[in-house]
Backbone as CSV, one residue per row, in Angstrom:
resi,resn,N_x,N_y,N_z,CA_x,CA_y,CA_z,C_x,C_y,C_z
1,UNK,0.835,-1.185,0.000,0.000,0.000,0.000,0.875,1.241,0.000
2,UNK,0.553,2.232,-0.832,1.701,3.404,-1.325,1.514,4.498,0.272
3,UNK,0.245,4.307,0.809,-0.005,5.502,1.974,1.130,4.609,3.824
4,UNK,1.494,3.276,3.239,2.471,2.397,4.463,3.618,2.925,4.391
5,UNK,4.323,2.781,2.791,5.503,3.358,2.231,6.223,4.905,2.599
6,UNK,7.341,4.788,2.646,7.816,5.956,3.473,8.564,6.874,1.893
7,UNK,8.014,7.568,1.649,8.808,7.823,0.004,10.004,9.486,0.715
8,UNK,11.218,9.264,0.206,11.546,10.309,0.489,12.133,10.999,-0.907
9,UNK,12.432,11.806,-0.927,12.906,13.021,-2.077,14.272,12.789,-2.590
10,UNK,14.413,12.978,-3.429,15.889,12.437,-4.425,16.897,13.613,-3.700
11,UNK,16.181,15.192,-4.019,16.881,16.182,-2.826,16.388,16.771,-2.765
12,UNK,16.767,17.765,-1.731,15.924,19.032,-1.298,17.233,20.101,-1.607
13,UNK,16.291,20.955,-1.081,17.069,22.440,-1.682,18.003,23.147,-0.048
14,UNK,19.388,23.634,-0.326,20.069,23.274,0.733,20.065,24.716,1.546
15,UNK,20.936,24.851,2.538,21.131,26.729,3.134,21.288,27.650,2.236
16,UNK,21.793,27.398,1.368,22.689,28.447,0.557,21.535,28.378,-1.041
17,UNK,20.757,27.343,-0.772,20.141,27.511,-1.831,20.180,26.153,-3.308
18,UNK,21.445,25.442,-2.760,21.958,24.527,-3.794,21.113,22.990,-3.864
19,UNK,21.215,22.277,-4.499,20.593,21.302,-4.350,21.578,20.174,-3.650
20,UNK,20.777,19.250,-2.283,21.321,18.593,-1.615,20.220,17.250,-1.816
21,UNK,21.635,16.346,-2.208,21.289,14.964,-2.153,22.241,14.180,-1.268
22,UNK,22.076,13.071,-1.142,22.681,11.881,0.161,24.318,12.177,-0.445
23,UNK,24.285,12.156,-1.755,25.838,12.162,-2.256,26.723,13.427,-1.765
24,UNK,26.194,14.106,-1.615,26.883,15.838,-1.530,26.558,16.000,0.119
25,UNK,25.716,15.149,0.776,26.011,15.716,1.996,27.166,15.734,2.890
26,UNK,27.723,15.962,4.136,28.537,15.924,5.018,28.919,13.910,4.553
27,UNK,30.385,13.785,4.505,30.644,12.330,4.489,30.275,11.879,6.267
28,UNK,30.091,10.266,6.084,29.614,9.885,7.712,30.341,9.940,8.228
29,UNK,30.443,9.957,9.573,31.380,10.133,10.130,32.411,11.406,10.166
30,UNK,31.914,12.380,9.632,32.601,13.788,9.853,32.398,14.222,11.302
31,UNK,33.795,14.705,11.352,33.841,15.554,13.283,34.338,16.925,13.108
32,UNK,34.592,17.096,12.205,34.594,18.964,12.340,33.649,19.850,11.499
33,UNK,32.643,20.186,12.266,31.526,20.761,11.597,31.582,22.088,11.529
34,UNK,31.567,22.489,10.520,31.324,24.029,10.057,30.171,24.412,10.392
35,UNK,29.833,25.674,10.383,28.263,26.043,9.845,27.376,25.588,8.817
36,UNK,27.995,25.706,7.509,27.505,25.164,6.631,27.190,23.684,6.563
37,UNK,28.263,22.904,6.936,27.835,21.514,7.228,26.025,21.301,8.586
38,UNK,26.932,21.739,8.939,25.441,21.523,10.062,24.289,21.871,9.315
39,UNK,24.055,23.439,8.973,23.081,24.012,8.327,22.412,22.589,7.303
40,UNK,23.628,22.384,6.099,22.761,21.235,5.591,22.368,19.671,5.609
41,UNK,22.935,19.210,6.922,22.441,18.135,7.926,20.778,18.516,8.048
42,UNK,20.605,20.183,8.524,19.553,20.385,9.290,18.192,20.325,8.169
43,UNK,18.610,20.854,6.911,18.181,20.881,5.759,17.624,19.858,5.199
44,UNK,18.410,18.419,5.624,18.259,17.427,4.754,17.333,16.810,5.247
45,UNK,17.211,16.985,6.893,15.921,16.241,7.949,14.694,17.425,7.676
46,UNK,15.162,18.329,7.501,13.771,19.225,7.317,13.158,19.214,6.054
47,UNK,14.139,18.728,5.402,13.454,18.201,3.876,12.396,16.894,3.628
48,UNK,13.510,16.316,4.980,12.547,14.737,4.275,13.586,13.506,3.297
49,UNK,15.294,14.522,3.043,16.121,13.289,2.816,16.654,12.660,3.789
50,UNK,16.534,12.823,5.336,17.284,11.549,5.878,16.057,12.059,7.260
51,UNK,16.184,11.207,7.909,15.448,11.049,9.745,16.254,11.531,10.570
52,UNK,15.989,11.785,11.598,16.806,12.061,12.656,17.507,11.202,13.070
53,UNK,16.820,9.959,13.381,17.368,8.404,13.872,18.685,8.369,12.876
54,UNK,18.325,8.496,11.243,19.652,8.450,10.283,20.964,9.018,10.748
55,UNK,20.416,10.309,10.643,21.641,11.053,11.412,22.454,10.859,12.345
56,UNK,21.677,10.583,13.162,22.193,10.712,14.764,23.389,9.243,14.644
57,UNK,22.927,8.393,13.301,23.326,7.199,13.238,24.986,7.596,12.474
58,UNK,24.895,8.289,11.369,25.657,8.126,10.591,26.515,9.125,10.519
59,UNK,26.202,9.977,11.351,27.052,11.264,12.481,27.857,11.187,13.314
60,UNK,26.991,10.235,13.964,27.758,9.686,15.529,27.195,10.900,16.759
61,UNK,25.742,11.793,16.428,25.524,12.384,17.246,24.467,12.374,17.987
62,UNK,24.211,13.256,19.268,23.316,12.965,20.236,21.737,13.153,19.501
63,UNK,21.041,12.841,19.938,19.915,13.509,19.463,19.555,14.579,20.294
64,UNK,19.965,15.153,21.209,20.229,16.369,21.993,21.091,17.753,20.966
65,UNK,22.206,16.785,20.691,22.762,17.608,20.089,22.540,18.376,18.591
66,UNK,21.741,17.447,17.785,21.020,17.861,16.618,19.702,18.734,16.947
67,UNK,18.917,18.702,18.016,18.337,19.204,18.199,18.285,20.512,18.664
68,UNK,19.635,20.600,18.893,20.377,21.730,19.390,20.438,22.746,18.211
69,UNK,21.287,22.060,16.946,21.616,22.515,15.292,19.975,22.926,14.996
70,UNK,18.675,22.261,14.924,17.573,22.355,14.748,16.803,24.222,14.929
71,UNK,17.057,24.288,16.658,16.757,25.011,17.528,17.361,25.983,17.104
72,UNK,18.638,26.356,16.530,19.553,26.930,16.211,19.344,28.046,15.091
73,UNK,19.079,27.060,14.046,18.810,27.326,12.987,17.388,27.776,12.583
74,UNK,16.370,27.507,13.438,15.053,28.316,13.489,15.249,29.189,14.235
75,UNK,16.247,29.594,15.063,15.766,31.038,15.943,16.431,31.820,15.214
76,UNK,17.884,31.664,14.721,18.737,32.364,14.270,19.141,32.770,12.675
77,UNK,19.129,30.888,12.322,19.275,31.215,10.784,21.278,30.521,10.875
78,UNK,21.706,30.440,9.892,22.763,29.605,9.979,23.837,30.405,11.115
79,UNK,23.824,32.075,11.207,25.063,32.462,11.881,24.354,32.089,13.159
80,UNK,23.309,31.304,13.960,23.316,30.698,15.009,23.721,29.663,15.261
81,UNK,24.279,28.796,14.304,25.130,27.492,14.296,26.314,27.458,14.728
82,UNK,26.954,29.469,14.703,28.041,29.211,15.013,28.850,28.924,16.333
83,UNK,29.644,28.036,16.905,30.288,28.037,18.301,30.733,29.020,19.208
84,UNK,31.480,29.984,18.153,32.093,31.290,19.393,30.495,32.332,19.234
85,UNK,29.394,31.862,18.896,28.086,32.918,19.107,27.080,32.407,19.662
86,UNK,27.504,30.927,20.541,25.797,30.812,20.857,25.608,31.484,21.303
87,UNK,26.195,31.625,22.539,25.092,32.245,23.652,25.094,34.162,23.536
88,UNK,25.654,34.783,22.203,25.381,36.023,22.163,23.641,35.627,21.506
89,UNK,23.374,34.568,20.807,22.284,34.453,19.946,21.190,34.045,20.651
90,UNK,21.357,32.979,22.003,20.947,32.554,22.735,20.202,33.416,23.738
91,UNK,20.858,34.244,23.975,20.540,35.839,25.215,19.731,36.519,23.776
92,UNK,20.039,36.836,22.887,19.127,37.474,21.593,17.640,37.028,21.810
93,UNK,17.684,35.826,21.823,16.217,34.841,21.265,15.385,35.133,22.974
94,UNK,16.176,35.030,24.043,15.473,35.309,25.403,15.129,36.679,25.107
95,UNK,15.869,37.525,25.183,15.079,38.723,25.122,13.681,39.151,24.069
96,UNK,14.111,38.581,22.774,12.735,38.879,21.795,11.412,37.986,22.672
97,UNK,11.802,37.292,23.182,10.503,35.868,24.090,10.201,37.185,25.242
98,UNK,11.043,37.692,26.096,10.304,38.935,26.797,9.234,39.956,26.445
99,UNK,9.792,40.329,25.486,9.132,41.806,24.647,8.043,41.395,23.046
C-alpha cells in the first residue's frame, strides 16, 4: 500500500540555496563541523532526505545535540550554528521571548 511506504525526495534544496542529495552531503562520520555543514544536515531532515534516527546514526551524534543545530537554525538562521556565538544568539532569542 503506497499511503504504508515511506517515500523520500531524491533532494531538497540546501542553506545556501543549492541542491542537496545523500551524495553531496557531510561524508559519515565527519567531526569537524562548520556552519555550513550543520546548516545542511539540518536541511536534509527538514526536507525529508534523511530522519533524525539516520543522522544521529551516521554522524555519531546525540539527538540532543542535533536538536540543538535544529533550535539553532530556526531562531537564528545559519550564523546561530556558530560556536564562538551561541550564547550572544541565545541571550538574543530570550530577550525577543520577553518583549
Amino acid at each position: 500500500m503506497i499511503e504504508n511506504q515511506k517515500i523520500k525526495p531524491a533532494q531538497v534544496i540546501g542553506p545556501l540555496g543549492e541542491p542537496l542529495t545523500l551524495a553531496n552531503l557531510p561524508a559519515p562520520g565527519t567531526k569537524r563541523w562548520v556552519v555550513r555543514r550543520k546548516a545542511e544536515v539540518v536541511a536534509a531532515v527538514n526536507g525529508g532526505l534523511l530522519t533524525i534516527d539516520e543522522v544521529c546514526e551516521r554522524y555519531d551524534l546525540t539527538l540532543e545535540e542535533f536538536a540543538s543545530w535544529q533550535r539553532a537554525v530556526d531562531r537564528s538562521g545559519m550564523p546561530g550554528l556558530r560556536v564562538t556565538r551561541i550564547q550572544h544568539y541565545r541571550d538574543l532569542y530570550e530577550r525577543q521571548q520577553r518583549y
